[in-house]
N, C-alpha and C positions, 0 to 999 in steps of 0.2 A: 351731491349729484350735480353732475355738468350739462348746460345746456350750449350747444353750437348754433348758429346762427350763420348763414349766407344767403349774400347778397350779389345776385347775377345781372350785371348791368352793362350800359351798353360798353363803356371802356375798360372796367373792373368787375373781377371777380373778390368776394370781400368773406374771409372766415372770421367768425367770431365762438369763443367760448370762453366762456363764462362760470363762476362757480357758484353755488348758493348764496354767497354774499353778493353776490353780480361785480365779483373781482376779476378782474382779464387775467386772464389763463393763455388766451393765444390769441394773437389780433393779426390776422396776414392781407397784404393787398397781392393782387397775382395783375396783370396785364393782357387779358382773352381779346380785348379787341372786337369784342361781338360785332358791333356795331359797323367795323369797317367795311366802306365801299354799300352797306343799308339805303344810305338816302337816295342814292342815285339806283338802285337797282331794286330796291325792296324787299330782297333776299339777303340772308344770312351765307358768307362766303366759306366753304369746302376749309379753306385755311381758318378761319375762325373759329367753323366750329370745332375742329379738329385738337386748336393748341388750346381752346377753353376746354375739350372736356380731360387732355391732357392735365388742367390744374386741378376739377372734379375730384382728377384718380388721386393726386396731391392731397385736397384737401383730406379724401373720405381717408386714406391714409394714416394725416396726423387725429383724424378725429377716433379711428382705431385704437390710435396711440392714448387716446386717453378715454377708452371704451365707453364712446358714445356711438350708440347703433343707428340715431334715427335724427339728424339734424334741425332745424327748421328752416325753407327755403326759399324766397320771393325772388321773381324776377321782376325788370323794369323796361322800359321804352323799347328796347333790340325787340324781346320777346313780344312784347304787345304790338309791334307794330311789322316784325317779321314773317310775309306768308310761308316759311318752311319754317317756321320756328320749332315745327314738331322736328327736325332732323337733329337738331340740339335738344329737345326738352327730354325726349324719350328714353336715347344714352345717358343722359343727364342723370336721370331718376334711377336708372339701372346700379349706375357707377357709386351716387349719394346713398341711394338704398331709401329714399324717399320723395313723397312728390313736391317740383315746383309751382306756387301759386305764386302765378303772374297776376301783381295786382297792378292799380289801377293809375293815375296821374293823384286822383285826391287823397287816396289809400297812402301813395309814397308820405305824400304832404303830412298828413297827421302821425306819421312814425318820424319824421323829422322834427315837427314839433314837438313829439314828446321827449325827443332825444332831449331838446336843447331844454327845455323846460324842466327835465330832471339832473342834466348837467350845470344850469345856471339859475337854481331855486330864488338868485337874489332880484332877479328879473321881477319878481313876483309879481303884481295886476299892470304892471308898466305896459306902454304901446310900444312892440317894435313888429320886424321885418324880419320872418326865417328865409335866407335862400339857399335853396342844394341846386347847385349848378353839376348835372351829371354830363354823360357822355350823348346822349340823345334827347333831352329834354331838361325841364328846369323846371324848381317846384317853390314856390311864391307862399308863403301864409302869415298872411294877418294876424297877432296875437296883443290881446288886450284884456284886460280884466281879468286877468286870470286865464281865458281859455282862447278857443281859436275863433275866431271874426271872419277872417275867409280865407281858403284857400284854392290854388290853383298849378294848371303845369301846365306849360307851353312847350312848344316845338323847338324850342334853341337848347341847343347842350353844345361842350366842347369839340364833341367830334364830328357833329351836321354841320355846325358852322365853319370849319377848319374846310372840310371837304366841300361844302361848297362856293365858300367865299374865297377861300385865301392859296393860290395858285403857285403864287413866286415865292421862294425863299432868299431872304424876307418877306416879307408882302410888301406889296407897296401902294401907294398910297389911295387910291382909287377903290382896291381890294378894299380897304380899311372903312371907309369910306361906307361901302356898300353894305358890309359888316354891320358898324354900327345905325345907319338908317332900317337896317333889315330888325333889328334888337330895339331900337325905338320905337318903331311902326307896331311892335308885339307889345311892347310896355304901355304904351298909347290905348291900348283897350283894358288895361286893367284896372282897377280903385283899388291907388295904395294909398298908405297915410302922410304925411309929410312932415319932416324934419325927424325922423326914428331914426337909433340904430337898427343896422342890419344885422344880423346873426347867421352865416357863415358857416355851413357844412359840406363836407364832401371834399373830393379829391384837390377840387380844382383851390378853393378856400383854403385848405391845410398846407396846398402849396405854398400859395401864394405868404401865409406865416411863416413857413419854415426858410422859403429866400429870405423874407425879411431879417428871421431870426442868424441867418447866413449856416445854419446848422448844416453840417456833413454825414452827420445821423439822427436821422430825423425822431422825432421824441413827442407823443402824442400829448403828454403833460407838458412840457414847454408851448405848442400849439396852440391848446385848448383855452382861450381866453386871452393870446396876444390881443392886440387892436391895434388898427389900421387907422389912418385917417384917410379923410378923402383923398389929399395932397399924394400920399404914400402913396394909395390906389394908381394914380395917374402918374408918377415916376417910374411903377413899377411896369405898367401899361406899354408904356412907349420905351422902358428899357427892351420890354422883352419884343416887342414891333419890329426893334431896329436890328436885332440879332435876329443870325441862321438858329435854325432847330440845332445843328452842331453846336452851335455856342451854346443855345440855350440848355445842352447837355451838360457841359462842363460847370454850368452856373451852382454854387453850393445850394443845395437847396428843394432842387428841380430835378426830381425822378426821369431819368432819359426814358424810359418806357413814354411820359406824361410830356416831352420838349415840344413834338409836333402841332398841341394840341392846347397849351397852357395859355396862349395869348389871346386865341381866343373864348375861352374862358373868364381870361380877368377882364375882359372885356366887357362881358355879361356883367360882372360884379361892377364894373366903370359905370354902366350906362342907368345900373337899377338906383347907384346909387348916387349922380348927377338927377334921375326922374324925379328920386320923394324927396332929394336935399341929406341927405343922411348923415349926418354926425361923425357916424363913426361904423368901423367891421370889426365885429368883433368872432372870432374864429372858434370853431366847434368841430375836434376831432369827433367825434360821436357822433355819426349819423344816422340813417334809417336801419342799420343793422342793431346798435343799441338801442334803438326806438321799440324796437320787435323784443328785444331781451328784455328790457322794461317790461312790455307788457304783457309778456308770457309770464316773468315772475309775478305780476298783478292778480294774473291768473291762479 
């Protein structure tokens, strides 16, 4: 029996299923863009929701395909923080054939941790740092001893900070600037640990391995457990500063759907991880979609 699993968030739409072994069956990223033009108007735009629930009809589709009638479905940040969210939730539900729970910033946190915690068992009572840098928000947790210490989700993602900090193609400098004082001022009220690695999920993370890896076809098992060092972080940073979103297309690596959108991102990953001193990033295809399959199979 197959379970599916998606994940509606503010830059990605994310299918997952899975089979009773919890072996990927189908792993797809789509591009809905919820979030676009959000921050500044608070509403979900007529074109977003439109070409997201266009993927919807996609996914329920392939999930047809593999006669799954009733998927499991969370949304994140767009919808929590959307006041028309119902003009996407509603069709949404219609089209999936099931309802979405839009959960919470701490709710995200603990599906991320459990992602990484059942992807990297060798971790076991060590202290590190999970971050899922999404498209509207970022989710922060503490894990030690085994379990989770604290977690949290702040207001920065790749796609709030894009649109409201970085203007020019490239940015420049001043933008950058602003960027990262606005991503310190947030890091500044948190208690993280210091000198951990970071543990790396989500779009923005995967990317960031798969440039490194310089991959043309991106490969979740080559991904999943790259490492990063700090050094790398900040070559990679200021490559991608200095290039147009057009370059940043061509770049092997980097989803042109995801160019707009990526620098500041690795940004977030730059700044969390110059705060605690961190070691090292180490990268986790598996995010809060596998976190949910985990614990539905638990179930």
């Amino acid at each position: 029996m197959k379970t599916a699993v998606i994940d509606i968030g503010t830059n990605t739409l994310l299918l997952l299923v899975v089979d009773e072994q919890l072996r990927r069956v189908v792993d797809l990223c789509r591009f809905g863009r919820l979030g676009k033009g959000l921050d500044a108007s608070g509403r979900l735009s007529p074109e977003a929701i439109a070409k997201s629930l266009d993927i919807c009809r996609e996914y329920r589709a392939v999930m047809t395909e593999h006669d799954i009638k009733t998927p499991h479905v969370i949304g994140t940040q767009a919808l929590r923080e959307a006041v028309n969210a119902g003009d996407f939730v509603g069709p949404a539900e219609e089209i999936l054939g099931a309802p979405i729970e839009i959960i919470g910033g701490s709710r995200e946190a603990e599906l991320a941790y459990l992602s990484v915690a059942r992807t990297f068992p060798e971790l076991g009572d060590s202290c590190f740092v999970v971050v899922d840098v999404g498209g509207g928000s970022t989710e922060l947790i503490t894990a030690n001893d085994g379990g989770v210490v604290s977690a949290v989700s702040v207001p920065i993602g790749a796609v709030r900070l894009t649109e409201r900090y970085l203007e020019s193609d490239p940015p420049v400098v001043g933008e950058v600037l602003r960027l990262d004082d606005k991503i310190d001022r947030v890091l500044a009220e948190l208690e993280l640990p210091a000198g951990v690695p970071v543990i790396g999920t989500a779009g923005t993370a995967t990317t960031m391995a798969a440039f490194s890896l310089g991959l043309t076809a991106y490969d979740p098992d080559k991904v999943t457990g790259h490492r990063l060092s700090p050094e790398d972080v900040v070559k990679l940073r200021q490559r991608l500063f200095a290039a147009t979103t057009a370059e940043r297309r061509e770049m092997p690596g980097i989803e042109p759907q995801r160019a707009d959108v990526i620098a500041a991102g690795v940004a977030i990953y730059h700044r969390v991880m110059h705060r605690i001193g961190a070691t090292v990033l180490i990268t986790c295809d598996r995010g809060i979609r596998w976190g949910l399959a985990y614990e539905l199979a638990a179930k």
